[in-house]
PDB file of N, CA, C and O in Angstrom, chain B, residues numbered from 101:
ATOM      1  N   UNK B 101       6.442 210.998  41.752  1.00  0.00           N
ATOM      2  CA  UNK B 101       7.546 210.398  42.432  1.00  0.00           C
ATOM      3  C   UNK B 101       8.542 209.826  41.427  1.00  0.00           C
ATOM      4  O   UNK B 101       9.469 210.608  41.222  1.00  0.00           O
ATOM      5  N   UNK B 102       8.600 208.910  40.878  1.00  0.00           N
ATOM      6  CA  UNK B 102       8.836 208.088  39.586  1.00  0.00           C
ATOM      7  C   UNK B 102       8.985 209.007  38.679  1.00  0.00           C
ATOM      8  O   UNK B 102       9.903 208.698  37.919  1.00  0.00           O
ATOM      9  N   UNK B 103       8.416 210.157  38.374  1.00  0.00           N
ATOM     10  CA  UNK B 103       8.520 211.110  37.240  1.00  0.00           C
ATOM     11  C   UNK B 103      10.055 211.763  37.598  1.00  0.00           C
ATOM     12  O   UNK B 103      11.076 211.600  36.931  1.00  0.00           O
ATOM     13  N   UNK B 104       9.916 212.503  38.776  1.00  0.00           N
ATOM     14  CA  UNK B 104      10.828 213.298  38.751  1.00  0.00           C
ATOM     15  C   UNK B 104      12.499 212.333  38.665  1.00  0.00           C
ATOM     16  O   UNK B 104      13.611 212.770  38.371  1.00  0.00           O
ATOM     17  N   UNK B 105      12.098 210.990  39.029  1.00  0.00           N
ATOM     18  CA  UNK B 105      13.318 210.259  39.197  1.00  0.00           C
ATOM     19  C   UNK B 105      13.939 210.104  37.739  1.00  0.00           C
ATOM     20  O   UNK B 105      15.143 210.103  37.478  1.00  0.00           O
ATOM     21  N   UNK B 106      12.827 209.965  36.790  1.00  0.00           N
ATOM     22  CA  UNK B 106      13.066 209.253  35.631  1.00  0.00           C
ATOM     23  C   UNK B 106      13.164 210.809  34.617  1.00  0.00           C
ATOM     24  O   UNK B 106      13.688 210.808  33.504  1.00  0.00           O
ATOM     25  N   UNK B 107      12.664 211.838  35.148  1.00  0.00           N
ATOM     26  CA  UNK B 107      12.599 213.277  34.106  1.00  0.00           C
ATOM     27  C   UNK B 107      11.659 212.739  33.086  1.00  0.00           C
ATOM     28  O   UNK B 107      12.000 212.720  31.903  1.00  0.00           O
ATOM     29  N   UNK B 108      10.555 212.324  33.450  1.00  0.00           N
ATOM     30  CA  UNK B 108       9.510 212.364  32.804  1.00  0.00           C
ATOM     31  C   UNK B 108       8.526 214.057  32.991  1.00  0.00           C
ATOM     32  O   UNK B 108       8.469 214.941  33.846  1.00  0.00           O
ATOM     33  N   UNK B 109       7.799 213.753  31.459  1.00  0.00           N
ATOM     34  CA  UNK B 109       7.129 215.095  31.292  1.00  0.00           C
ATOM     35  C   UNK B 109       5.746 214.790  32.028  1.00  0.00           C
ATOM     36  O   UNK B 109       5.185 215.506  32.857  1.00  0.00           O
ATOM     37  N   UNK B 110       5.260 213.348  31.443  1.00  0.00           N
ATOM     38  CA  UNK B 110       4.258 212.673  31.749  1.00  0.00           C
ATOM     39  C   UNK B 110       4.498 211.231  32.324  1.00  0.00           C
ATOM     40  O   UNK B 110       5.490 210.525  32.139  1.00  0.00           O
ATOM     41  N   UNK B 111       3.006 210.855  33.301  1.00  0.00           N
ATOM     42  CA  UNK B 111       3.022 209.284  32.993  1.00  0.00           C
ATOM     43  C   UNK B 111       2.749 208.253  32.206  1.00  0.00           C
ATOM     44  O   UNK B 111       1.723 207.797  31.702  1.00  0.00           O
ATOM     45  N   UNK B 112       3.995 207.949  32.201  1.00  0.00           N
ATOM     46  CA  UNK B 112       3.583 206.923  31.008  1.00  0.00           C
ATOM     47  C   UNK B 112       2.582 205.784  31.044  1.00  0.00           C
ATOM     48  O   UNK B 112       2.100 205.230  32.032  1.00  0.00           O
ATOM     49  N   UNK B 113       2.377 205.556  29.775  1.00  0.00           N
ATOM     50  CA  UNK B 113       1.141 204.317  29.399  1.00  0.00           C
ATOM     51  C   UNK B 113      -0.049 204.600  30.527  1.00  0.00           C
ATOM     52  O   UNK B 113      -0.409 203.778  31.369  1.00  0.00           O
ATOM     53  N   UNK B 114      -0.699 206.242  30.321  1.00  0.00           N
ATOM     54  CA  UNK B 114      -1.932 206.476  30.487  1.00  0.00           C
ATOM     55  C   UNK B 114      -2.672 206.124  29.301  1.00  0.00           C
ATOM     56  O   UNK B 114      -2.472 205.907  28.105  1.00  0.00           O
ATOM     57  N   UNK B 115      -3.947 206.172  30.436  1.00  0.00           N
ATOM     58  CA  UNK B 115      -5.109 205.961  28.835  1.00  0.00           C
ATOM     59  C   UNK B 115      -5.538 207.333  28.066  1.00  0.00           C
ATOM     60  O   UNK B 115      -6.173 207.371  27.012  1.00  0.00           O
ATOM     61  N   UNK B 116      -5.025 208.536  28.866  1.00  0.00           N
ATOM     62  CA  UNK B 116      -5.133 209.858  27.473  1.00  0.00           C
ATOM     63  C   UNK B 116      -3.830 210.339  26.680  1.00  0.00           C
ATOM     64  O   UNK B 116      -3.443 211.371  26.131  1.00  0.00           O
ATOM     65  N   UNK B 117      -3.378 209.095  26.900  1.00  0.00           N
ATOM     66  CA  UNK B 117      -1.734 209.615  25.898  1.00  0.00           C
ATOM     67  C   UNK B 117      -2.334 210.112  24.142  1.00  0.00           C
ATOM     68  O   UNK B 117      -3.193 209.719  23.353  1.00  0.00           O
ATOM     69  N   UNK B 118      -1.380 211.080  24.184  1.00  0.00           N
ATOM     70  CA  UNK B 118      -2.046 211.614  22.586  1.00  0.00           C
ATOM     71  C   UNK B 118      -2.170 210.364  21.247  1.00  0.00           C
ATOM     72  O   UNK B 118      -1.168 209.693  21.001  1.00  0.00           O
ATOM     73  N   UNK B 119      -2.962 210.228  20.756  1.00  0.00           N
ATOM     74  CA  UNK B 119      -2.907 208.951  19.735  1.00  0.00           C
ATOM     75  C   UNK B 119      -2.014 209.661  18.483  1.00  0.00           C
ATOM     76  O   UNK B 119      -2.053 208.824  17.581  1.00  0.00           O
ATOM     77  N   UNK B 120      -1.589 210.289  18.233  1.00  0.00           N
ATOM     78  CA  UNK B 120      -0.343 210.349  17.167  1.00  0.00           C
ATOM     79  C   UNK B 120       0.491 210.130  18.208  1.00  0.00           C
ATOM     80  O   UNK B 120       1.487 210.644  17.700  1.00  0.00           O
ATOM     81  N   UNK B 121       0.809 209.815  19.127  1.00  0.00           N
ATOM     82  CA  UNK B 121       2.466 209.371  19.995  1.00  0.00           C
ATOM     83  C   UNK B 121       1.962 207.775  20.009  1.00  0.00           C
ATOM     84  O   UNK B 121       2.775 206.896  20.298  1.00  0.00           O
ATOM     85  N   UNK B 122       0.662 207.473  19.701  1.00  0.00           N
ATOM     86  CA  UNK B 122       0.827 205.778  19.875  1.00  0.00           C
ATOM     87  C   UNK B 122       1.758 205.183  18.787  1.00  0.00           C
ATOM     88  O   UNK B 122       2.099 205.692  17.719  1.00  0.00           O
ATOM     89  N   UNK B 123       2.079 203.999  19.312  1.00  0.00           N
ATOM     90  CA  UNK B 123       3.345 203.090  18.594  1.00  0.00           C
ATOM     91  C   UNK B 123       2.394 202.677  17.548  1.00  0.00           C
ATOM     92  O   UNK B 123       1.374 202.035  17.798  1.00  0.00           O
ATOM     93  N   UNK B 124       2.746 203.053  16.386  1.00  0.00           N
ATOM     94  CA  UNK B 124       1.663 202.440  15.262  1.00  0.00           C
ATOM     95  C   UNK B 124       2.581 200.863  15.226  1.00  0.00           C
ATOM     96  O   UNK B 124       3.769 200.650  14.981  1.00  0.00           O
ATOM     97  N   UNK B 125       1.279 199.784  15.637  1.00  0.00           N
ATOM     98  CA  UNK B 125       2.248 198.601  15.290  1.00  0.00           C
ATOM     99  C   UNK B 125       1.658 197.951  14.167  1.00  0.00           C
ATOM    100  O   UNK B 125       0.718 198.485  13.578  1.00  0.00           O
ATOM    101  N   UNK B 126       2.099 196.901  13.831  1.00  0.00           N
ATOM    102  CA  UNK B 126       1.333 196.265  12.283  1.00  0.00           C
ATOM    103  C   UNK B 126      -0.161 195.864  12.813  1.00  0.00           C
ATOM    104  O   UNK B 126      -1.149 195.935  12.082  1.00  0.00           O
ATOM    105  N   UNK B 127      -0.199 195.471  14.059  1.00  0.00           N
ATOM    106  CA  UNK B 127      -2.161 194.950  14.424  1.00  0.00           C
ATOM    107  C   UNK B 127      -2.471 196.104  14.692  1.00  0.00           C
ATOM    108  O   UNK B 127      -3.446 195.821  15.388  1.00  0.00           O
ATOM    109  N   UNK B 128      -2.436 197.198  14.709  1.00  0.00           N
ATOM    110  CA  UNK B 128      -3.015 198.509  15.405  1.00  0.00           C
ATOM    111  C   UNK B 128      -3.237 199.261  13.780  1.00  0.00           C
ATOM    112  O   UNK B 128      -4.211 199.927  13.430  1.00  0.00           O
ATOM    113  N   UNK B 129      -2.143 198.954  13.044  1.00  0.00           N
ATOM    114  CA  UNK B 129      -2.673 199.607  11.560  1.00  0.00           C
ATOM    115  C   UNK B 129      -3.640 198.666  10.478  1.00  0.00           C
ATOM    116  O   UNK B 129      -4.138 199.057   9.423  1.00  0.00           O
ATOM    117  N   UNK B 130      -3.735 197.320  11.087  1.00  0.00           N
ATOM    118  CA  UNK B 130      -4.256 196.486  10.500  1.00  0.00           C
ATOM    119  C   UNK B 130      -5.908 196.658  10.988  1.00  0.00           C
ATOM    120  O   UNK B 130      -6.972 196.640  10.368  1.00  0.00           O
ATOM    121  N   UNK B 131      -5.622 196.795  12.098  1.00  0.00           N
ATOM    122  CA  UNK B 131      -7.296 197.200  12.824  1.00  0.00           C
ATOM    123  C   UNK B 131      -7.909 198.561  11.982  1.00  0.00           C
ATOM    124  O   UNK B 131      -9.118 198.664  11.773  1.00  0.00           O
ATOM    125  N   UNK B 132      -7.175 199.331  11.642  1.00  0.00           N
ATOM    126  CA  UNK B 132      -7.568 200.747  11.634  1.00  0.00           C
ATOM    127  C   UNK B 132      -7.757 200.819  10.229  1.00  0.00           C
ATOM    128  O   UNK B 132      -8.247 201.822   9.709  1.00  0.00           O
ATOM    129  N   UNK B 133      -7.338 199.642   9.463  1.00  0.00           N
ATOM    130  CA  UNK B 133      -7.694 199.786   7.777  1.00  0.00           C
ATOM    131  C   UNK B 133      -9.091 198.828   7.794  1.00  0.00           C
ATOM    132  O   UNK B 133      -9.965 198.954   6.936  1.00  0.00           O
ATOM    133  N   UNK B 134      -9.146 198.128   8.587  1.00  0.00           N
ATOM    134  CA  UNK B 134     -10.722 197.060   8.785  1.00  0.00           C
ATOM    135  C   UNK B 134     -11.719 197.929   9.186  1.00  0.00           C
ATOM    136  O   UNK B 134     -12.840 197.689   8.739  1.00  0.00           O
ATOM    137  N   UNK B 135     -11.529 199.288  10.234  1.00  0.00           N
ATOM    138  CA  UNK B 135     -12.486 200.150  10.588  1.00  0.00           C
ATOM    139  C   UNK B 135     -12.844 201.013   9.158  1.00  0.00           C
ATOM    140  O   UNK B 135     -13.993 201.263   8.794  1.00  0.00           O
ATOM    141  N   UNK B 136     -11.765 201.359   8.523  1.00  0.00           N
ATOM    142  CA  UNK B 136     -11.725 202.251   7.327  1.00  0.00           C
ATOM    143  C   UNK B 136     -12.678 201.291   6.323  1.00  0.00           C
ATOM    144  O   UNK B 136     -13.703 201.630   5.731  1.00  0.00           O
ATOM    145  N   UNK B 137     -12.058 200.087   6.327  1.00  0.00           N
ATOM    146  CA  UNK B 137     -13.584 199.038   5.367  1.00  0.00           C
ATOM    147  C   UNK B 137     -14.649 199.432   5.586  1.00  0.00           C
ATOM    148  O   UNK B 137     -15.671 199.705   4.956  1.00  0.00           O
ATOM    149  N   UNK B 138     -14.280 199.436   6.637  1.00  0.00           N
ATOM    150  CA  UNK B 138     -16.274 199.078   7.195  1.00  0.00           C
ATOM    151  C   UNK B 138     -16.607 200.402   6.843  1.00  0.00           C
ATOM    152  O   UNK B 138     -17.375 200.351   5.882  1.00  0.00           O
ATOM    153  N   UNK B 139     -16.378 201.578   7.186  1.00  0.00           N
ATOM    154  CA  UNK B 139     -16.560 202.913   6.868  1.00  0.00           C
ATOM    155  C   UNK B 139     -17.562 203.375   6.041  1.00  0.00           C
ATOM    156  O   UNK B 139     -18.614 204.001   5.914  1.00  0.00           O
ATOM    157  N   UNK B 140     -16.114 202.331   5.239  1.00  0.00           N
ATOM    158  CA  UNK B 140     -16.484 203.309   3.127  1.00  0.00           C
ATOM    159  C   UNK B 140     -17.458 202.600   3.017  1.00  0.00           C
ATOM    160  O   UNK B 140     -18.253 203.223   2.314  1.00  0.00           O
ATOM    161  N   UNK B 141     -17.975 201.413   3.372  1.00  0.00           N
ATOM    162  CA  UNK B 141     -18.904 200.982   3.335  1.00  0.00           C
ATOM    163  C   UNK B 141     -20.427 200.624   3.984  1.00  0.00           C
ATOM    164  O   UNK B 141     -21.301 199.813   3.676  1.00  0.00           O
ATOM    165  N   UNK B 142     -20.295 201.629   5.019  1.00  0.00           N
ATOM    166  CA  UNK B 142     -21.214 202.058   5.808  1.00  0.00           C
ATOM    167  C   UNK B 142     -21.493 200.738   6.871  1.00  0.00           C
ATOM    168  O   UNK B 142     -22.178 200.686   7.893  1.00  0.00           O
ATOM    169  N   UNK B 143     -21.089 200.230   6.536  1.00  0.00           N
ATOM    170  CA  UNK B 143     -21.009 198.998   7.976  1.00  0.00           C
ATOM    171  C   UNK B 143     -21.239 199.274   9.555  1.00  0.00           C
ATOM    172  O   UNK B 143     -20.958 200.289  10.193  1.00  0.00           O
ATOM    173  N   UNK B 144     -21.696 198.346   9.891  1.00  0.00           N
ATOM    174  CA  UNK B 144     -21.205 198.691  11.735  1.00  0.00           C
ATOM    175  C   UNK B 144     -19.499 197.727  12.139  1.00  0.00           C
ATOM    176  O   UNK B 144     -19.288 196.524  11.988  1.00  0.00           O
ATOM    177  N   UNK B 145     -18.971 198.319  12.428  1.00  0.00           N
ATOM    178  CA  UNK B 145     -18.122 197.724  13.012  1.00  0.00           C
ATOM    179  C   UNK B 145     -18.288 197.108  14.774  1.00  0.00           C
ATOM    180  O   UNK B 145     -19.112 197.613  15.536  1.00  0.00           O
ATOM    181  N   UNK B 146     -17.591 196.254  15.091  1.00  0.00           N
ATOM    182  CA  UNK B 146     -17.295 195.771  16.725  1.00  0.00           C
ATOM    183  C   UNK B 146     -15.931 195.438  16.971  1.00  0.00           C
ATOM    184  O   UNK B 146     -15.157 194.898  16.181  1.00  0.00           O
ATOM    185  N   UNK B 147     -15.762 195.718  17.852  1.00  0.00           N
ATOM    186  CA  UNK B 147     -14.332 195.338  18.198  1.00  0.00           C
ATOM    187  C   UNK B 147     -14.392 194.595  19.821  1.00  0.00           C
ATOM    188  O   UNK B 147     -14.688 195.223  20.837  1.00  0.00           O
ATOM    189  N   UNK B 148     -14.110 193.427  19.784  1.00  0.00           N
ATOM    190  CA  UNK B 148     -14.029 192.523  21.081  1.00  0.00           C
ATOM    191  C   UNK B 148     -12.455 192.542  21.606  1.00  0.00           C
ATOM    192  O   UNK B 148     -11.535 193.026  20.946  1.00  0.00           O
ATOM    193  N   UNK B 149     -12.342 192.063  22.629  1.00  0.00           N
ATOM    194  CA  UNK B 149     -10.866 191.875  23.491  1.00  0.00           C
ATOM    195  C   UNK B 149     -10.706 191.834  24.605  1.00  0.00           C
ATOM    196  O   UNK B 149     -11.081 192.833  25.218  1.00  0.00           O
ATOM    197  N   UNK B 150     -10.333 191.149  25.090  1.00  0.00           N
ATOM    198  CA  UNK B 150      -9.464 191.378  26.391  1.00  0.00           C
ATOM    199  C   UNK B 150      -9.405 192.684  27.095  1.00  0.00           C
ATOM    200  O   UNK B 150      -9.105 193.751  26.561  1.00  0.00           O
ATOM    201  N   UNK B 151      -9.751 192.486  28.477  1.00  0.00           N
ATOM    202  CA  UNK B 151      -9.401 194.129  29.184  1.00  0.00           C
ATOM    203  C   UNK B 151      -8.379 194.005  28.520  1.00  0.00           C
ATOM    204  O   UNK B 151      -7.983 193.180  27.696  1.00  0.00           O
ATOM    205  N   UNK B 152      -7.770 195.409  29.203  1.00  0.00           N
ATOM    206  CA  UNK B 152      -6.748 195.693  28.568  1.00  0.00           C
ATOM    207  C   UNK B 152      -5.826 196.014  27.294  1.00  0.00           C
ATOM    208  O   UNK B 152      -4.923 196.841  27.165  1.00  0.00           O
ATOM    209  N   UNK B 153      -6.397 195.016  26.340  1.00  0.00           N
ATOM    210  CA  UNK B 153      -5.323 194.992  24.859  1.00  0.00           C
ATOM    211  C   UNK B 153      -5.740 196.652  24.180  1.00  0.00           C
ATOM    212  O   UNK B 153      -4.947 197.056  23.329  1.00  0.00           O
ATOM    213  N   UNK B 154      -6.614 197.338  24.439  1.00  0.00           N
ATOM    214  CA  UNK B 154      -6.406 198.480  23.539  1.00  0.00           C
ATOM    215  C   UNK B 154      -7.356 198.757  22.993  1.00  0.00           C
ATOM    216  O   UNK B 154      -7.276 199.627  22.125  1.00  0.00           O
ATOM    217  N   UNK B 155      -8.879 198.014  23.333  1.00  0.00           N
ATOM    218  CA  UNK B 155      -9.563 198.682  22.209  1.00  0.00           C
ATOM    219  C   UNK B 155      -9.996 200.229  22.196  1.00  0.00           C
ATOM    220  O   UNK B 155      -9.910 200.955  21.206  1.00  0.00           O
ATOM    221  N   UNK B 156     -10.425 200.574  23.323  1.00  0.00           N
ATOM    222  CA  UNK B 156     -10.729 202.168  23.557  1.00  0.00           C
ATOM    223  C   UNK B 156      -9.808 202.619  22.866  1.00  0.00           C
ATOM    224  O   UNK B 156     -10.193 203.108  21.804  1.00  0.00           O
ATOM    225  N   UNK B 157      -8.395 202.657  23.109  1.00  0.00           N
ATOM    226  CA  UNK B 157      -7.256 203.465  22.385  1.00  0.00           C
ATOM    227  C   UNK B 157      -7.757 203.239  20.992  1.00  0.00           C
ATOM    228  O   UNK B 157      -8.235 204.242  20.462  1.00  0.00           O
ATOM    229  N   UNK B 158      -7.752 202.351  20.423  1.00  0.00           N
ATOM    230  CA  UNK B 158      -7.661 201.777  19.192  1.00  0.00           C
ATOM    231  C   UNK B 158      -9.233 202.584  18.288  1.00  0.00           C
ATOM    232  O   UNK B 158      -9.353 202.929  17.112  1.00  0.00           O
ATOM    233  N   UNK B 159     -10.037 202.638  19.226  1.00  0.00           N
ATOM    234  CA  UNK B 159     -11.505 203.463  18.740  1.00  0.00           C
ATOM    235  C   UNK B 159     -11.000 205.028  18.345  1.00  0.00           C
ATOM    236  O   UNK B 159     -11.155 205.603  17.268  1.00  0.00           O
ATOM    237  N   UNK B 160     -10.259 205.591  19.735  1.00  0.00           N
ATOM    238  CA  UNK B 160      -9.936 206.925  20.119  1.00  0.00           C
ATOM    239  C   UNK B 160      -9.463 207.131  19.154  1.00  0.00           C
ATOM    240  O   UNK B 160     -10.072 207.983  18.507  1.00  0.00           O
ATOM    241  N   UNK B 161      -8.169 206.544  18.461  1.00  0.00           N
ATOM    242  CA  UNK B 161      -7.051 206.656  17.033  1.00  0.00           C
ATOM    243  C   UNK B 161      -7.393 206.918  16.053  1.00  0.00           C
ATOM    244  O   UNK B 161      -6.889 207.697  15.244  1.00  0.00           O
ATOM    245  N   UNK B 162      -8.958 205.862  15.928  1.00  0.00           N
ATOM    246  CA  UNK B 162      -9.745 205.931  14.569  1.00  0.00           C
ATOM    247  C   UNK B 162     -10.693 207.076  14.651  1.00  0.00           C
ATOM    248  O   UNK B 162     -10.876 207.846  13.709  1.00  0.00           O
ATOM    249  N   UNK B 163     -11.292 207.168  15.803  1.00  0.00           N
ATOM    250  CA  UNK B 163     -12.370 208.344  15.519  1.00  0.00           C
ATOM    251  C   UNK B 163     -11.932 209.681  15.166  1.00  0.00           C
ATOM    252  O   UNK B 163     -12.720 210.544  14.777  1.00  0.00           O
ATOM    253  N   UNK B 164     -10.657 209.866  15.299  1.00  0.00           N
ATOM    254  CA  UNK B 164     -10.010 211.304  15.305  1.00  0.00           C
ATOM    255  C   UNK B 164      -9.548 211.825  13.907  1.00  0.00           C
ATOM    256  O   UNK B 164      -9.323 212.936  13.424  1.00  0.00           O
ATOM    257  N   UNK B 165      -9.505 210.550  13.476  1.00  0.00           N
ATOM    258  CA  UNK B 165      -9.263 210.229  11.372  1.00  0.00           C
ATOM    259  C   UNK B 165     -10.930 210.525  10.723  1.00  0.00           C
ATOM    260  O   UNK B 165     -10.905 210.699   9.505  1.00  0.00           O
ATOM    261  N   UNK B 166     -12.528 210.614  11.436  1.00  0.00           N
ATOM    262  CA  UNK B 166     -13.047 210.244  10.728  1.00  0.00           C
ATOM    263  C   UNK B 166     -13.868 212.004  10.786  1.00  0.00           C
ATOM    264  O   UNK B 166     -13.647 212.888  11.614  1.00  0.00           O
ATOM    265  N   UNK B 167     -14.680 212.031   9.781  1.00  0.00           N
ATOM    266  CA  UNK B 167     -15.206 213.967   9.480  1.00  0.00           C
ATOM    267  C   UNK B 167     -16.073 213.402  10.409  1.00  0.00           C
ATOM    268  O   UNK B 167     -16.397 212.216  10.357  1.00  0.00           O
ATOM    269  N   UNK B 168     -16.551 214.342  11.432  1.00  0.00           N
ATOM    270  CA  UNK B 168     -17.570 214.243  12.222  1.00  0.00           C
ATOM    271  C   UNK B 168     -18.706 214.408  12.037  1.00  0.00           C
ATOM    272  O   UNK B 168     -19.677 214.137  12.744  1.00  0.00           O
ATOM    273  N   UNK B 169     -18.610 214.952  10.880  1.00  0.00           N
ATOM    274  CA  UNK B 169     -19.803 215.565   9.887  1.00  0.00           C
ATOM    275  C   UNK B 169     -20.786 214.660   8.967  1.00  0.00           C
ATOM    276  O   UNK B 169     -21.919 214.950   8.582  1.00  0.00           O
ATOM    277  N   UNK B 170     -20.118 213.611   8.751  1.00  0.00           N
ATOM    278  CA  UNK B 170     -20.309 212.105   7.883  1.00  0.00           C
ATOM    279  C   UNK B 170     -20.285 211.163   8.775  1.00  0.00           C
ATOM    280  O   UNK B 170     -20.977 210.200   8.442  1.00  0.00           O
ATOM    281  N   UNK B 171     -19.656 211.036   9.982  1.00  0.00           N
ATOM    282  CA  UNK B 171     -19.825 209.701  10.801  1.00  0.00           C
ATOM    283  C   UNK B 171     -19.855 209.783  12.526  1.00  0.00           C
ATOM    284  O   UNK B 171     -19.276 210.494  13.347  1.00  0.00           O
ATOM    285  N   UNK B 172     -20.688 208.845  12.599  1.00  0.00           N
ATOM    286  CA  UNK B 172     -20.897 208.574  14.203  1.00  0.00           C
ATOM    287  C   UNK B 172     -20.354 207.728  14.922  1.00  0.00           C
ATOM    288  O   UNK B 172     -20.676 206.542  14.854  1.00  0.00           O
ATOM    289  N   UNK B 173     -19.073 208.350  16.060  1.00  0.00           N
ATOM    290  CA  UNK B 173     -18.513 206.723  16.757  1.00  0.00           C
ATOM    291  C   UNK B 173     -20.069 206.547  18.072  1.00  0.00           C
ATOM    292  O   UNK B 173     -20.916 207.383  18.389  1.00  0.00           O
ATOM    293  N   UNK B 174     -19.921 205.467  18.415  1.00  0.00           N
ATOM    294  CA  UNK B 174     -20.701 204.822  19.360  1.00  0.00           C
ATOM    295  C   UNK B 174     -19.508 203.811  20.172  1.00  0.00           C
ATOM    296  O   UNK B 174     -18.776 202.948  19.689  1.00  0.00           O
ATOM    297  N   UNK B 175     -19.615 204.205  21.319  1.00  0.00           N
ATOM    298  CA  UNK B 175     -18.793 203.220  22.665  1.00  0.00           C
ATOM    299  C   UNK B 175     -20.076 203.113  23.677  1.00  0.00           C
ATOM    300  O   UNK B 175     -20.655 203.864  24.462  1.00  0.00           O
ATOM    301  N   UNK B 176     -20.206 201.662  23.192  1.00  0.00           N
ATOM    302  CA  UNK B 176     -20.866 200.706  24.481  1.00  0.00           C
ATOM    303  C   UNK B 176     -20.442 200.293  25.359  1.00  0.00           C
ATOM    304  O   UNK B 176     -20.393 199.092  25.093  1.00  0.00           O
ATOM    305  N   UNK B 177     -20.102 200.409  26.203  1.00  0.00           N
ATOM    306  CA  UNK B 177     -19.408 199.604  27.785  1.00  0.00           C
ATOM    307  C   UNK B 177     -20.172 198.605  28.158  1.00  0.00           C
ATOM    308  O   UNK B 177     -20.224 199.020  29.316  1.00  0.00           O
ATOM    309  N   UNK B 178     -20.854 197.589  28.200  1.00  0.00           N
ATOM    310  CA  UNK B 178     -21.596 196.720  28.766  1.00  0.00           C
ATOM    311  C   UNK B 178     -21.318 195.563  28.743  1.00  0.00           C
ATOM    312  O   UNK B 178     -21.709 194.961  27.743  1.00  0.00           O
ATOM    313  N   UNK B 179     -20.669 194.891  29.627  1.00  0.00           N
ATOM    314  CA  UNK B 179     -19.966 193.678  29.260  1.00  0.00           C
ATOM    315  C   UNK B 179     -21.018 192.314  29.615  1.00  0.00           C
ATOM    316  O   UNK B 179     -20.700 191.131  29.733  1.00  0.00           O
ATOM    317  N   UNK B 180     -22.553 193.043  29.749  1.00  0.00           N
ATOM    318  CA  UNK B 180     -23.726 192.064  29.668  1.00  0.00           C
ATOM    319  C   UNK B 180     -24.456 191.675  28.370  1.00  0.00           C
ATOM    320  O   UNK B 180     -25.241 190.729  28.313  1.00  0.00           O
ATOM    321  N   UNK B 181     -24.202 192.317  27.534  1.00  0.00           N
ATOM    322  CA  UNK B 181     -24.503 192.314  26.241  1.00  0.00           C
ATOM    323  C   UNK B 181     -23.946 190.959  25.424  1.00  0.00           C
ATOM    324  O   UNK B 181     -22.744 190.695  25.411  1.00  0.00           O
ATOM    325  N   UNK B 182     -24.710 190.322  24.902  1.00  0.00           N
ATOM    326  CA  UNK B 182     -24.283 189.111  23.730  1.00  0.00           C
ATOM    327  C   UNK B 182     -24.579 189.812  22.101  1.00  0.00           C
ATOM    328  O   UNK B 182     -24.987 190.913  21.732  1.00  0.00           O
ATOM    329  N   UNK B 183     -24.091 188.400  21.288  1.00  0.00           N
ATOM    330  CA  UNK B 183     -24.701 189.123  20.212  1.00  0.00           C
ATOM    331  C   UNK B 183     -26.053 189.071  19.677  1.00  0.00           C
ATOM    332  O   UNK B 183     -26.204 189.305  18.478  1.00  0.00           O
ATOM    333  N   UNK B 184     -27.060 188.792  20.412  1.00  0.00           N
ATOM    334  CA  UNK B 184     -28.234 188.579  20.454  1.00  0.00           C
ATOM    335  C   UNK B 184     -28.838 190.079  20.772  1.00  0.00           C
ATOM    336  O   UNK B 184     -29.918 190.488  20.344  1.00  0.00           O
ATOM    337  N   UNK B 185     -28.106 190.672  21.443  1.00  0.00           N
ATOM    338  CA  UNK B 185     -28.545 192.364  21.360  1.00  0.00           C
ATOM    339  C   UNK B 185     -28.189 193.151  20.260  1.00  0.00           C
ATOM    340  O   UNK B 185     -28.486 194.343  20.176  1.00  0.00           O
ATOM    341  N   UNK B 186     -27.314 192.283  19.075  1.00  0.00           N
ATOM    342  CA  UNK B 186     -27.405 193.842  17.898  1.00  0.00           C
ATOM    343  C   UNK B 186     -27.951 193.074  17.032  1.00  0.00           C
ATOM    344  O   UNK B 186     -28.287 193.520  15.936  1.00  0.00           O
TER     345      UNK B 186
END
């Protein structure tokens, strides 16, 4: 409805928008060099937030940078979990 009004291709601000069209902002490249830490250094990373603010996107962005061959993403959904479970 809205598309055709506006001559959109797509809807905007879905959650499968391509991650090279995301707005690289300074916290979104700042996140993504802290995942790259943890990386090179075999770390586990976590990422907490707010519905909403982005972390899935923000996982999706990074996992697509990493050889699949050398590393494993893991997405937990469980919002029953403390940190007494890792």
């Amino acid at each position: 409805m809205f598309e055709t009004f506006y001559n959109l291709s797509r809807i905007p601000f879905s959650r499968d928008i391509p991650t090279q069209e995301l707005y690289k902002s300074v916290i979104l490249e700042e996140i993504l060099g802290r995942l790259q830490y943890a990386a090179e250094r075999r770390w586990f990373a976590v990422i907490t937030g707010d519905c909403g603010t982005g972390k899935t996107t923000t996982i999706r962005c990074y996992a697509e940078v990493l050889n699949p061959a050398k590393f494993k993403v893991l997405y937990i959904s469980d919002s029953r979990l403390t940190p007494s479970h890792f």
